[in-house]
Structure formats: structure tokens, C-alpha cells
DRENVOFI-989950 format. One line per 5 residues: number of its first residue (from 1); their letters; for each residue x, z, y of N, C-alpha, C, CB. Coordinates in pm, whole numbers, plus 32768, in hexadecimal, padded with zeros to 4 digits. Glycine has a CB too. Layout:
NUM) A) X/Z/Y/X/Z/Y/X/Z/Y/X/Z/Y ~ ...
END
This chain:
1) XXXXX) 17E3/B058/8CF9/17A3/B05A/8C78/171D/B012/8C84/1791/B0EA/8C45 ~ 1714/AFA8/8C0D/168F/AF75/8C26/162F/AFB6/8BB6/1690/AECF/8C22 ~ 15CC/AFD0/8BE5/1557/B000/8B79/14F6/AF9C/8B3F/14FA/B067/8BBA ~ 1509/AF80/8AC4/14E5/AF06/8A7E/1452/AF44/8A76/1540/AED9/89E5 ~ 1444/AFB3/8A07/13AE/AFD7/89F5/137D/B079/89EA/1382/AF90/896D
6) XXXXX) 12EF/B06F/89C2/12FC/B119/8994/126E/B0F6/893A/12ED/B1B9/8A35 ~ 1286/B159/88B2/122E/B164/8844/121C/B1FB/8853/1267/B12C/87B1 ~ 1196/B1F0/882F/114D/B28F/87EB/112F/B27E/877A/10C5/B2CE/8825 ~ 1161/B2C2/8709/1165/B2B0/864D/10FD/B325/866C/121C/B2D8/85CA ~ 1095/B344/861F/105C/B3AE/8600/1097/B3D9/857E/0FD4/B39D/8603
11) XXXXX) 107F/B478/8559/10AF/B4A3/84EC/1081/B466/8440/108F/B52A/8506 ~ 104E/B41B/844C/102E/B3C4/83F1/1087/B359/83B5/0FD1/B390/841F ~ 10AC/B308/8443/1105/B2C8/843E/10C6/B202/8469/1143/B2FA/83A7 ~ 105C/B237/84C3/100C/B1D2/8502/103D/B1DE/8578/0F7B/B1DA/84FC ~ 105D/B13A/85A8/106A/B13A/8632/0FF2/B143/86B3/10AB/B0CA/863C
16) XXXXX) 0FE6/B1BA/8708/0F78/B1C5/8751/0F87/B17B/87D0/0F58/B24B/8764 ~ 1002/B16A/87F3/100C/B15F/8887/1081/B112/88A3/1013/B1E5/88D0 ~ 1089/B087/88BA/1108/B02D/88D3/1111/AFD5/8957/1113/AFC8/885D ~ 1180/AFD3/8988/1191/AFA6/8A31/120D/AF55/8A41/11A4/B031/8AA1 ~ 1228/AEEB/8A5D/1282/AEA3/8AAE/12AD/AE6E/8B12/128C/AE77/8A9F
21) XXXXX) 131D/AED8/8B5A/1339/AEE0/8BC1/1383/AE6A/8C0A/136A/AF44/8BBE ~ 13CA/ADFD/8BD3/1430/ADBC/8BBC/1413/AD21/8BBC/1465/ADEF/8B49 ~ 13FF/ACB9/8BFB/13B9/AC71/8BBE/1453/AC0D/8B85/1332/AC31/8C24 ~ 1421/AB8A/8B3C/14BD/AB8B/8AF7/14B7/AB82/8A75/1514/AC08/8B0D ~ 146E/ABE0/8A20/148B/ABFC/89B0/1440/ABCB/8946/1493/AC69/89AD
26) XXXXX) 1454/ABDC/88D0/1418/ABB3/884C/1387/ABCF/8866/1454/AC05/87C5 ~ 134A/AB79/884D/128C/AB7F/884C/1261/AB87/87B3/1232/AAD5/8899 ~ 1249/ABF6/87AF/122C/AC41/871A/1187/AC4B/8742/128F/ACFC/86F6 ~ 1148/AC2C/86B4/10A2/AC26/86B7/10BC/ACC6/8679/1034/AB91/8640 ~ 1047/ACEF/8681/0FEF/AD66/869C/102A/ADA7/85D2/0F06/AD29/86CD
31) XXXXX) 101A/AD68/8584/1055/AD6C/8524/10B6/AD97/84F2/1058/AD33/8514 ~ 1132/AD6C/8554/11A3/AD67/854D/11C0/ADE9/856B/11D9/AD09/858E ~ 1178/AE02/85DF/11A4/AE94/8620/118E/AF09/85E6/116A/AEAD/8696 ~ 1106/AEC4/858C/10CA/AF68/853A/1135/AF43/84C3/0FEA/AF7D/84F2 ~ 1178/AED9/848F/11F6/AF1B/841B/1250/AF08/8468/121E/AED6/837F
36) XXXXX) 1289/AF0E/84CF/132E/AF68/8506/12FD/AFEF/8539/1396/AF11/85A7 ~ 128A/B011/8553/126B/B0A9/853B/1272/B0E4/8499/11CD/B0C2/8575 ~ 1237/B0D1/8487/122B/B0FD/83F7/12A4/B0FB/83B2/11D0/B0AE/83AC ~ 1314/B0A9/83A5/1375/B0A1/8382/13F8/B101/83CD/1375/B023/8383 ~ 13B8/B10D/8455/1401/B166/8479/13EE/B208/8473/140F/B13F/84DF
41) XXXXX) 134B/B205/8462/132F/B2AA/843F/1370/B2B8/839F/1265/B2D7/8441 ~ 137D/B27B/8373/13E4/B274/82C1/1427/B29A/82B2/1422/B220/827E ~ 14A0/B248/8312/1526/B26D/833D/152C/B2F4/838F/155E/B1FB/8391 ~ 14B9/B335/83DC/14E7/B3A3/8405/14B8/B428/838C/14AD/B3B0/849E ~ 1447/B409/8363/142E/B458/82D3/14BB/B459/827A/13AC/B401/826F
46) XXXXX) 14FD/B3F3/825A/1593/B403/8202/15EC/B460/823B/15ED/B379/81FC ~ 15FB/B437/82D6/167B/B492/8313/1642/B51D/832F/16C1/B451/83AD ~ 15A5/B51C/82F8/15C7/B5EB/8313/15DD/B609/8292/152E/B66E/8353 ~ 160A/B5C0/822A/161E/B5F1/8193/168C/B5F1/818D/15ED/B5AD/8121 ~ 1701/B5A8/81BF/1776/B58A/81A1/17D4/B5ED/81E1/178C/B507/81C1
51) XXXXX) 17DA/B626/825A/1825/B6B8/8252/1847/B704/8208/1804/B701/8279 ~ 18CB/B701/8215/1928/B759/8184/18F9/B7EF/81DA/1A21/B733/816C ~ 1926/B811/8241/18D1/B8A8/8260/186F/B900/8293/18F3/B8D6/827F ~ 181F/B8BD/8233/17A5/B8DC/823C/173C/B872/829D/17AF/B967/826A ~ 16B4/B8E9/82C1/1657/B888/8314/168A/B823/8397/15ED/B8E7/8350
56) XXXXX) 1663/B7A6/83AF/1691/B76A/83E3/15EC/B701/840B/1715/B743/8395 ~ 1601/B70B/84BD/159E/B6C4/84DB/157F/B62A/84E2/158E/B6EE/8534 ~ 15CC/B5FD/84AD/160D/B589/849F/1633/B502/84F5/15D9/B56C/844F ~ 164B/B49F/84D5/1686/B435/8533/1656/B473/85D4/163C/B385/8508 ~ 16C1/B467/8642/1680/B45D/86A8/16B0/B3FA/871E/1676/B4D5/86CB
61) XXXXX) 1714/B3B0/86D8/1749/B329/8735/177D/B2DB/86C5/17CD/B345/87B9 ~ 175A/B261/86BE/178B/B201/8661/179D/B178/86C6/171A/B1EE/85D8 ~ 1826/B178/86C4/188F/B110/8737/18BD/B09C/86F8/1927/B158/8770 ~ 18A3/B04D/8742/18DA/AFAD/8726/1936/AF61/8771/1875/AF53/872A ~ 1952/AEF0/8766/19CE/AED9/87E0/19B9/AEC6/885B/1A1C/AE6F/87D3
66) XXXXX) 1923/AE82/886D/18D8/AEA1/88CE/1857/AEA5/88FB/18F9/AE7C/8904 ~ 1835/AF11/88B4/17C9/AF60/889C/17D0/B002/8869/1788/AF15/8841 ~ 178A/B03C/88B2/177D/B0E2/886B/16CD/B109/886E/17E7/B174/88E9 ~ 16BF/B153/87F1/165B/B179/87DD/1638/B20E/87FD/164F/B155/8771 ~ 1624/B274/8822/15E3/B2F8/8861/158B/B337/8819/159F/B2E6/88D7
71) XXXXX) 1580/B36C/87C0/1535/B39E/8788/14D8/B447/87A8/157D/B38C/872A ~ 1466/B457/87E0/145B/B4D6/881D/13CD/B51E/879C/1428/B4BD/88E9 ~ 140C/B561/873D/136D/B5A8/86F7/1325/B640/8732/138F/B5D1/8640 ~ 12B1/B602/876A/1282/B691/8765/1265/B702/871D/123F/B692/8782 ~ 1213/B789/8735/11F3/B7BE/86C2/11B0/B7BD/8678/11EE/B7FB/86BD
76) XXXXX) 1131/B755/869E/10D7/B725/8646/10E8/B6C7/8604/107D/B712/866E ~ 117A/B675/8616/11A9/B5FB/85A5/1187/B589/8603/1148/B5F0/84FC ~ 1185/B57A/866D/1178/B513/86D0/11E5/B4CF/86C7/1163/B53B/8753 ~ 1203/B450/86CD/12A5/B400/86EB/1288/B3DF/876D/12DA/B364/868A ~ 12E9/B3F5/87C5/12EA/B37D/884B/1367/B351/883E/12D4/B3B3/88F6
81) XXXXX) 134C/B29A/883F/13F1/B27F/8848/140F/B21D/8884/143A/B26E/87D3 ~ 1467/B23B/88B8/147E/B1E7/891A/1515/B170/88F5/1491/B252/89A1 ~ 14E3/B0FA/895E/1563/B094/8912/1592/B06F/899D/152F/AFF2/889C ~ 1636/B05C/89B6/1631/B067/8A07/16BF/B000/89E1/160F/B0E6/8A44 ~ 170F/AFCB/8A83/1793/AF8D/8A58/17D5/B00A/8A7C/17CC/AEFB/8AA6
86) XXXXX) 1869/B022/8A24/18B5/B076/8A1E/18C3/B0C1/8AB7/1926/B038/89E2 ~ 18BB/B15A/8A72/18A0/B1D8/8B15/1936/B19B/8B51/18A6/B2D8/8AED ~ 18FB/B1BC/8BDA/195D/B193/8C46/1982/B27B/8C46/18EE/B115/8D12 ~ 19DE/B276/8C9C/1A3B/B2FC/8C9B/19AB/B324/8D40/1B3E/B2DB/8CC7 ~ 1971/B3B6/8D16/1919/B3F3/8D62/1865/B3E6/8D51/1949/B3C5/8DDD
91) XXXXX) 1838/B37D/8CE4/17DD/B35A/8CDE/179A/B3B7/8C3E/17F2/B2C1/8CF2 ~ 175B/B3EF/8C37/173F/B455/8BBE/16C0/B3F0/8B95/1713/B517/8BEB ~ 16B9/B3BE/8B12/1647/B3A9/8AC4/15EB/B40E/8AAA/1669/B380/8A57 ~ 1642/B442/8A8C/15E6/B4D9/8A47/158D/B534/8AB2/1665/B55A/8A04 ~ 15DC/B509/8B46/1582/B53E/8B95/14EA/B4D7/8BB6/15DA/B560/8C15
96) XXXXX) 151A/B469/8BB0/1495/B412/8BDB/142C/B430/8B62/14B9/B358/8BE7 ~ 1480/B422/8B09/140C/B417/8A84/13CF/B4B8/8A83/1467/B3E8/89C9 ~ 1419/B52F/8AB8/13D5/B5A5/8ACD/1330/B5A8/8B35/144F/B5FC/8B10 ~ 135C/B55F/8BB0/1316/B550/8C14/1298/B4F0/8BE9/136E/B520/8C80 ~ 12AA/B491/8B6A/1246/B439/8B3D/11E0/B484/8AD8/128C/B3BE/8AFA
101) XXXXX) 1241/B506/8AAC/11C7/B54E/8A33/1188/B5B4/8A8F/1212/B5AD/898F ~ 11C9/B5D2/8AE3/115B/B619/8B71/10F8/B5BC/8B9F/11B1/B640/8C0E ~ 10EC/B537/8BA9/10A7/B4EC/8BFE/102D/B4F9/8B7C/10F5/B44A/8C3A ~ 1069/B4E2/8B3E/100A/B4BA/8A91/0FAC/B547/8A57/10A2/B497/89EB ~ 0FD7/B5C4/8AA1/0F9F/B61F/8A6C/0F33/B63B/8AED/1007/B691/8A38
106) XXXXX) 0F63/B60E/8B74/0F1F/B614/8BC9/0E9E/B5E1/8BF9/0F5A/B605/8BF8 ~ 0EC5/B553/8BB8/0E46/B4C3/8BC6/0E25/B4A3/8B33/0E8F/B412/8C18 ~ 0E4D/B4E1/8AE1/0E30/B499/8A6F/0DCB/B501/8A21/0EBD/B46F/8A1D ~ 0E10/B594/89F6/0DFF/B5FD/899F/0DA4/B64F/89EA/0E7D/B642/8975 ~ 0D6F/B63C/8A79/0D2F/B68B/8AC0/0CA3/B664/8AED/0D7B/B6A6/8B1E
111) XXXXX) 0C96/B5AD/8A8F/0C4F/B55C/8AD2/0BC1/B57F/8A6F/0C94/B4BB/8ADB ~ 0B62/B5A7/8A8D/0AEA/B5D2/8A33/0AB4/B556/89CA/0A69/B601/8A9D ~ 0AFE/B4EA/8A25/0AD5/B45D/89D0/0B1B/B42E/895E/0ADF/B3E9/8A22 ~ 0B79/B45D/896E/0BE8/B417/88FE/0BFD/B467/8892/0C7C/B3FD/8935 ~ 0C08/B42D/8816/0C08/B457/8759/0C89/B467/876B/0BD8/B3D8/86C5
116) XXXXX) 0CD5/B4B8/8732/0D4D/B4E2/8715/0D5E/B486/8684/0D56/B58D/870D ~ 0DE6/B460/867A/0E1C/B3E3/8623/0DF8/B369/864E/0DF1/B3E3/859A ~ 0DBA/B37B/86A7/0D6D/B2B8/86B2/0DAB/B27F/874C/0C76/B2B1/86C6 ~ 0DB0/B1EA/8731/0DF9/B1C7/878F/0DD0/B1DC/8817/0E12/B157/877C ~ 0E4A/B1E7/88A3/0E06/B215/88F2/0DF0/B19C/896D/0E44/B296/8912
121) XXXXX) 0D98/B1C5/89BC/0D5A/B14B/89FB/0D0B/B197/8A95/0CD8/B0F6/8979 ~ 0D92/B1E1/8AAD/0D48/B24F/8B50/0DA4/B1F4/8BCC/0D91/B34B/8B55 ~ 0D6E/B197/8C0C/0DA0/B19A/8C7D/0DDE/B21B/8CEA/0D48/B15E/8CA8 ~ 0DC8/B291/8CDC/0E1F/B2CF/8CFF/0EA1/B31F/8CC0/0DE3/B301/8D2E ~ 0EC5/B302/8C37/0F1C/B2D2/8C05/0FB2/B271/8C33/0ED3/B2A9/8BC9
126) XXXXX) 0F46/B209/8C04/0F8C/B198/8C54/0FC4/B1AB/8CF0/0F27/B127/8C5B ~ 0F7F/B1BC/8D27/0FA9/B1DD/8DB5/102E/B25F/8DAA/0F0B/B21C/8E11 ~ 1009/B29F/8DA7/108E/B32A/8D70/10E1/B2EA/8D18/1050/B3C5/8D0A ~ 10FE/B2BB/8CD5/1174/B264/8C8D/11A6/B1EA/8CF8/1133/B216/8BF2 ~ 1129/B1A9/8D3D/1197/B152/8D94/11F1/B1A3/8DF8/1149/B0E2/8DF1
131) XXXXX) 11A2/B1CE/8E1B/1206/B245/8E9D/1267/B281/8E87/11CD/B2BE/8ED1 ~ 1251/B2B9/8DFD/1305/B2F4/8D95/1357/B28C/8D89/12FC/B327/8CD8 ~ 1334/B1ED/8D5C/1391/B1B9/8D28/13CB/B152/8DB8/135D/B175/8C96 ~ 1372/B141/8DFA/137E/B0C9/8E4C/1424/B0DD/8EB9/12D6/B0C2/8EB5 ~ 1431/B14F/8EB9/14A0/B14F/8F1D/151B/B176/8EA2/1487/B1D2/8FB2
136) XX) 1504/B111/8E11/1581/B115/8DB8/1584/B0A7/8DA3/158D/B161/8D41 ~ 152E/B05D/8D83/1510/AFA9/8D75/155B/AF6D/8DB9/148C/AF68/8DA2
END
């Protein structure tokens, strides 16, 4: 499985935190990225409405032919999502992207420096996300 990227949507629906693991791919300006966030916090706002029974947390993998998307919300309305090429059999998204909102609550939410909603910019962050993702790349 190759791991294309990973976004942090804040509950707003601003992109805080974007990474590309992959090199290869579409070179999207800074622009671009804050509307395929936004467009995608939309699409996950729709799918917690659309459950015929009842509450529903909505979208949490949206798959392509080759591409899958990961969707992980916390309880404060955090998105982490991850894009990845289609899961290989033993490889859990849901676990990496678990291990990335630990890294994020660890270096990020604990950091006396950093505004909650605003983009993040902690080298030890970064470092804890390479170390999660690097042996999936």
C-alpha cells in the first residue's frame, strides 16, 4: 500500500495540516488543498444526515479504482484523512490514522504554543507522523 497523503480538517472545515508522502503526484497550490478540504468536510457533514437509522457518524472510507480515502473524526470534530492506494490485506488505515491523532494530541494539543483551529506548524509533529507513516510509503 502506498500512502499518497494525510490532511488535518479542523472542525470548521479548514485545512490545518497537509503532507505528501508520495512523490509522483498532482502539484496542487495551497488553494487547491484548502477547497478539497472543505469540500470534503461537506461531503462528510451530508453522510451523517443521510442514515435511514438514525445517528450516523458519517463517511468513513470513500474508494476509487485506485485510490481510497480514510476518514478518522475525533470527538472534538477533528478529520484526519488519509489517502492512500487501495489497502493491501493486513494493513489497517484506521489504525495509522488512530496512531496520527495520538501523535497530534501529543505534539500538537499539549503544545503551550499552538491556537487550537489554526494551522499546525510543530516540528515534532512532523517528526511523529514521519515515523508512523514512513514504514507504509
Amino acid at each position: 500500500m502506498a500512502i499518497f497523503g494525510l490532511w488535518v480538517i479542523n472542525k470548521a472545515g479548514g485545512l490545518v495540516y497537509q503532507r505528501n508522502f508520495t512523490d509522483g503526484l498532482a502539484q496542487l497550490t495551497s488553494n487547491e488543498y484548502l477547497v478539497l478540504a472543505g469540500t470534503l468536510h461537506g461531503i462528510h457533514a451530508i453522510t451523517t444526515r443521510l442514515s435511514p437509522s438514525g445517528p450516523s457518524s458519517g463517511a468513513q472510507v470513500i474508494e476509487g479504482e485506485t485510490f481510497k480515502i480514510t476518514i478518522h473524526l475525533t470527538p472534538t470534530g477533528t478529520k484526519f484523512v488519509l489517502l492512500t492506494s487501495i489497502a493491501e490485506p493486513g494493513v489497517s488505515n484506521d489504525a495509522l490514522l488512530q496512531k496520527a491523532y495520538e501523535a497530534y494530541a501529543d505534539a500538537v494539543m499539549k503544545n503551550p504554543f499552538h491556537t487550537p483551529e489554526m494551522p499546525i506548524r510543530t516540528e515534532a509533529f512532523d517528526a511523529r507522523i514521519t515515523a508512523i507513516m514512513a514504514p507504509h510509503s
